[in-house]
N, C-alpha and C positions, 0 to 999 in steps of 0.2 A: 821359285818366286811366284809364278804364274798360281803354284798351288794353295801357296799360302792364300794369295790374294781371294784366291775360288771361298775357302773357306772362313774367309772373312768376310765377305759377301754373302755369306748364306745365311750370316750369326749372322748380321748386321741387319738386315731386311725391315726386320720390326721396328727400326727406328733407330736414331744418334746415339754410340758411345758417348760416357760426359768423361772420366777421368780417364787421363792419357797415366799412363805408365813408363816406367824406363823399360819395360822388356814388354808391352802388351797397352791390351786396353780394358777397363773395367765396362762390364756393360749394364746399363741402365736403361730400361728393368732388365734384370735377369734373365735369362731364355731358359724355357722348359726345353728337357728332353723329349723326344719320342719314347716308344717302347722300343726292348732291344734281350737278347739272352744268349747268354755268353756263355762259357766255361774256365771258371778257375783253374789253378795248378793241383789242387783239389780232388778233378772231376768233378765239382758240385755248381748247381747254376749261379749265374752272376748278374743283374740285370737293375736297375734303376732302384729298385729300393735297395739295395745295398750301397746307394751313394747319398743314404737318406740317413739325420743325424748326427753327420760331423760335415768338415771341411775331406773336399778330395782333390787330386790335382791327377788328370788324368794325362798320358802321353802314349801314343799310338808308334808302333818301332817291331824291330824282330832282333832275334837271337842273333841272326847272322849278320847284323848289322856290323860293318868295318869299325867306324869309327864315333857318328853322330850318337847313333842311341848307347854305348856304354859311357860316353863322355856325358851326357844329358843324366844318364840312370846314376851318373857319380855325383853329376852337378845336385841333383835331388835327394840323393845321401847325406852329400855335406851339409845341405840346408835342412834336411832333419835332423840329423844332429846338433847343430847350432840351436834350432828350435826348442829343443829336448832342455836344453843348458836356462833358456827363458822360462822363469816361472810366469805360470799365466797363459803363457804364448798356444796360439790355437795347431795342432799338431795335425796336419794335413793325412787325408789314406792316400799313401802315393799308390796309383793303377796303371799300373804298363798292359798296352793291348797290344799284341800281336797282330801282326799284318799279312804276317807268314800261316797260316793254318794248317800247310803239308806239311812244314819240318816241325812249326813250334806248339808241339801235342802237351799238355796238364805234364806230361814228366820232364819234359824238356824246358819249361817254365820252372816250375819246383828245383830243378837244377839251377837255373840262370841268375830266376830276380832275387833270391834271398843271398847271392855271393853281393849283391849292393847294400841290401840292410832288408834282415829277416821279415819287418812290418810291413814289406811291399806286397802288393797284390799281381801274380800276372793272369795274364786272361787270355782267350781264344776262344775258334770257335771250329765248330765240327767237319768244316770246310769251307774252301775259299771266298765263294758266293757269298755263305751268310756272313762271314768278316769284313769285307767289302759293302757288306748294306750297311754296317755296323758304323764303320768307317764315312759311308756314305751320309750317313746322318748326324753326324758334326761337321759336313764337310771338310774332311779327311782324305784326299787322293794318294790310291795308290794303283802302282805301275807295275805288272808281272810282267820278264822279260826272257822271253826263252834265247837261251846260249847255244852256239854250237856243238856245245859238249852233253845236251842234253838234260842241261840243270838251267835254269832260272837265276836273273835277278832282281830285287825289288825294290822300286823306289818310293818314296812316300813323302806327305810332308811333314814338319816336324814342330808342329803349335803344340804347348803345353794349354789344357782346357781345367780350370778352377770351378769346382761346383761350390756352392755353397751347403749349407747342414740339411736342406728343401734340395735337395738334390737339380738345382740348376747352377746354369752356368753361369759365373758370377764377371767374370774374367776369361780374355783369351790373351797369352801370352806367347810371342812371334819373337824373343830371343833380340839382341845377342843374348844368353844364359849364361849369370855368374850367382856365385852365391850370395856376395854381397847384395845384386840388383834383386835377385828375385825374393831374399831376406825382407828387404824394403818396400818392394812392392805386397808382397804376404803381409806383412803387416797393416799398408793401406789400405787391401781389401778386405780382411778380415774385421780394422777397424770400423770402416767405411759401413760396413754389414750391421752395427751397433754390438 
């Protein structure tokens, strides 16, 4: 909670949200990105102009994720598909970023996001530090936690971020996530955008 709130305090700085949302808030004016460079499942770079041109919905998660991030990567499946079905309808790049950088290497992504729907993008970065800047610039918190067994666990938060085709961010959305809500919100912001 506390996370969430951090990173909605970061967005928020420049000024009032106007539209409330069922799963988030639409923000007006839109927030630029920083700079940032990443790595695809790929190996090839990934960084701010590649969220330039369409609609993206970005969400920050790991492989090893128990439960949150493959029920989310489904929830984001299902509402591409539904999309797919609307003629017209603006087809988001869904971006899953890893928060994990020692396990979740370009091969280990390549395996993971395309078992949700082959069109997704997963991303990383060459180690943890610059993942956590990355992170740190949507205001994005995450928690490394060393275990007794000598492995780690990691905790994060879990705001889905809506850029618009200017590769800002149009919307931040704080869940609950269903398909029906975030169907109807996607359409009010993408409307909303003209």
């Amino acid at each position: 909670m506390a996370a969430a709130g951090a990173a909605v305090a970061l967005i928020w700085h420049q000024g009032p949200p106007v539209a409330q949302l069922l799963t988030g808030t639409r923000l007006e004016p839109s927030r630029a990105l920083g700079d940032f460079s990443l790595i695809d499942s790929q190996g090839r770079k990934f960084g701010p102009a590649n969220l330039r041109g369409h609609w993206s919905i970005l969400f920050f998660g790991y492989t090893n994720c128990p439960a949150f991030c493959p029920t989310t990567l489904s929830t984001l499946a299902a509402l591409e598909k539904q999309l797919r079905a609307v003629n017209g309808a603006a087809l988001p790049q869904v971006v899953f970023v890893s928060v994990d950088a020692k396990r979740d290497t370009p091969q280990q992504l390549a395996k993971y996001v395309p078992f949700f729907d082959p069109s997704f993008v997963g991303l990383t970065a060459a180690d943890q530090p610059s993942i956590e800047a990355v992170a740190k610039k949507f205001g994005v918190a995450v928690i490394i936690t060393p275990t007794e067994d000598g492995n780690y666990t990691v905790d994060h938060s879990g705001e889905l971020f809506v850029l618009d085709p200017n590769g800002r961010i149009a919307a931040l959305l704080t869940g609950p996530f269903t398909v029906q809500a975030l169907a109807g919100d996607w359409q009010r912001i993408t409307a909303a955008a003209g």
